[in-house]
C-alpha positions in Angstrom: -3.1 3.4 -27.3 -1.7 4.1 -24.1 -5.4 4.7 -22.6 -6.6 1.2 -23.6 -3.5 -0.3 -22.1 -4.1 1.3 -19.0 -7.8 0.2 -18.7 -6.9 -3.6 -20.2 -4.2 -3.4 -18.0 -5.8 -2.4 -15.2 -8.6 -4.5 -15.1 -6.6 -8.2 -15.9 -3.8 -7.5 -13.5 -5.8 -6.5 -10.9 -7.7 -9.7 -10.6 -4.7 -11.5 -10.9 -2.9 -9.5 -8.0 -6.5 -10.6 -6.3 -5.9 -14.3 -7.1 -3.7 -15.4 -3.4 -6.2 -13.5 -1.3 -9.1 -16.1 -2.5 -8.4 -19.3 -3.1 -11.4 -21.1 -4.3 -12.5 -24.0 -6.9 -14.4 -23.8 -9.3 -17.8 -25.1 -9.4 -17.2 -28.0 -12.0 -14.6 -30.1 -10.0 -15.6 -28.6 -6.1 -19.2 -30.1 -7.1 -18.8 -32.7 -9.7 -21.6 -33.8 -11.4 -24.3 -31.3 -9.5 -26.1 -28.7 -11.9 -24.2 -29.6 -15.4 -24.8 -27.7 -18.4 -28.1 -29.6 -20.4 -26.2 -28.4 -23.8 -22.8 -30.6 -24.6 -21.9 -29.4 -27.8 -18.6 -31.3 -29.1 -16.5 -28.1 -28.7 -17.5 -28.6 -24.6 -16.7 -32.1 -24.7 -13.0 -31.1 -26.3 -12.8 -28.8 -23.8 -13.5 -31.0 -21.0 -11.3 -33.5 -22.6 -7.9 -31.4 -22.1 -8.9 -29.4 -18.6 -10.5 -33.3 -17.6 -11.2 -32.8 -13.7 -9.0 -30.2 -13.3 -9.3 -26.5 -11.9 -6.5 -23.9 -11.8 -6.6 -25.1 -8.1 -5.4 -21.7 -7.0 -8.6 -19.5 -7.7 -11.6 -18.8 -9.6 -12.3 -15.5 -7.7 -12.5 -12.8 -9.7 -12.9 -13.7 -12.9 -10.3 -12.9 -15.0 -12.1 -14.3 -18.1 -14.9 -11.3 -17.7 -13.1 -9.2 -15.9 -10.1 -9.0 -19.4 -12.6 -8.8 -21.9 -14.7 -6.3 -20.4 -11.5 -4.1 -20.1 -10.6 -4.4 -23.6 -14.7 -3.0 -24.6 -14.0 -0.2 -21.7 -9.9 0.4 -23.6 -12.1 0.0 -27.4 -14.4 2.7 -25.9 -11.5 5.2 -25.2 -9.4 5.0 -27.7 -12.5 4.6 -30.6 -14.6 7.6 -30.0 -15.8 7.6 -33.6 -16.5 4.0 -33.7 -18.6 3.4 -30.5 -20.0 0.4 -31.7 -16.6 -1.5 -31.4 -16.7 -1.2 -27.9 -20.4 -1.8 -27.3 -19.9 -4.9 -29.0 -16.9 -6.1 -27.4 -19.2 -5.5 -24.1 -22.4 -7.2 -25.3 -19.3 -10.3 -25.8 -18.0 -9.9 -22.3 -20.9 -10.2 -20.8 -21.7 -13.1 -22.8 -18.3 -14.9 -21.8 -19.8 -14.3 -17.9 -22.9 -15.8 -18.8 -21.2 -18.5 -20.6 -18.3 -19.3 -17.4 -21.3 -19.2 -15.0 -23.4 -22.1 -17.3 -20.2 -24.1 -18.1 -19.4 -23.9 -14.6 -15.9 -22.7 -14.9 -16.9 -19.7 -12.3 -19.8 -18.9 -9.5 -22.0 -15.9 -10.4 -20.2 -13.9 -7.7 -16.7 -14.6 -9.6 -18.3 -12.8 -13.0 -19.6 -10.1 -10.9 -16.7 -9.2 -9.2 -14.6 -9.4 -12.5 -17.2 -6.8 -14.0 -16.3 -4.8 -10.7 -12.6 -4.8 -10.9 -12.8 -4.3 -14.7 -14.4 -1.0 -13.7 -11.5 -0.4 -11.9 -9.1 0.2 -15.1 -12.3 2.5 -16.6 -11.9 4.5 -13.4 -8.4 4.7 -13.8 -9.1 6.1 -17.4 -11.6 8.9 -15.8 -8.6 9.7 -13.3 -6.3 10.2 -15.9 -8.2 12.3 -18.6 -9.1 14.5 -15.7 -5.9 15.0 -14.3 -4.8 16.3 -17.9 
């Protein structure tokens, strides 16, 4: 348990340690209106409804929405060895929550890469410390 704590850990903190180093919008309110999603389903529209024209209006860069799932699937990969496929599909749904934040327009492209980069950061962190035991 300790070695998917470390990566989950890792990767979410890291980008929120990130967080007063880029302050940044995100697209939805610092271009309202431009390029909206052509799919509303009602679950957008409740969504929009509570968050209304609001950002976190400190930063959107890195995402910590990819960048905390994808550390969970790289944590599920350690600590699962016999059941790979938990953490292959926990990935396949990360990267589907940074295609979904780029289309909803909650983050740029570059915000989802970078949290994919500084997710990688906690599985480093797991190479380090299997090696150094």
């Amino acid at each position: 348990m300790n070695e998917f704590w470390l990566a989950y850990l890792a990767g979410t903190l890291g980008v929120y340690a990130l967080f007063p180093y880029f302050p940044s919008e995100p697209p939805r309110t610092a271009f309202p209106g431009a390029d909206l999603p052509h799919i509303v389903t009602a679950l957008r529209r409740f969504n929009l409804w509570i968050v209304g024209g609001y950002g976190i209006h400190s930063s959107v860069f890195p995402s910590a929405h990819v960048s905390s799932a994808l550390s969970a699937a790289w944590g599920l990969l350690a600590i699962l060895r016999h059941r790979r496929w938990i953490g292959w599909s926990m990935a396949v749904y990360a990267l589907s929550v940074a295609l979904a934040t780029i289309y909803g327009r909650y983050h740029y492209a570059v915000d989802a890469a970078a949290g994919i980069a500084i997710s990688l950061v906690g599985f480093a962190a797991l190479r380090l410390r299997r090696n150094a035991f």
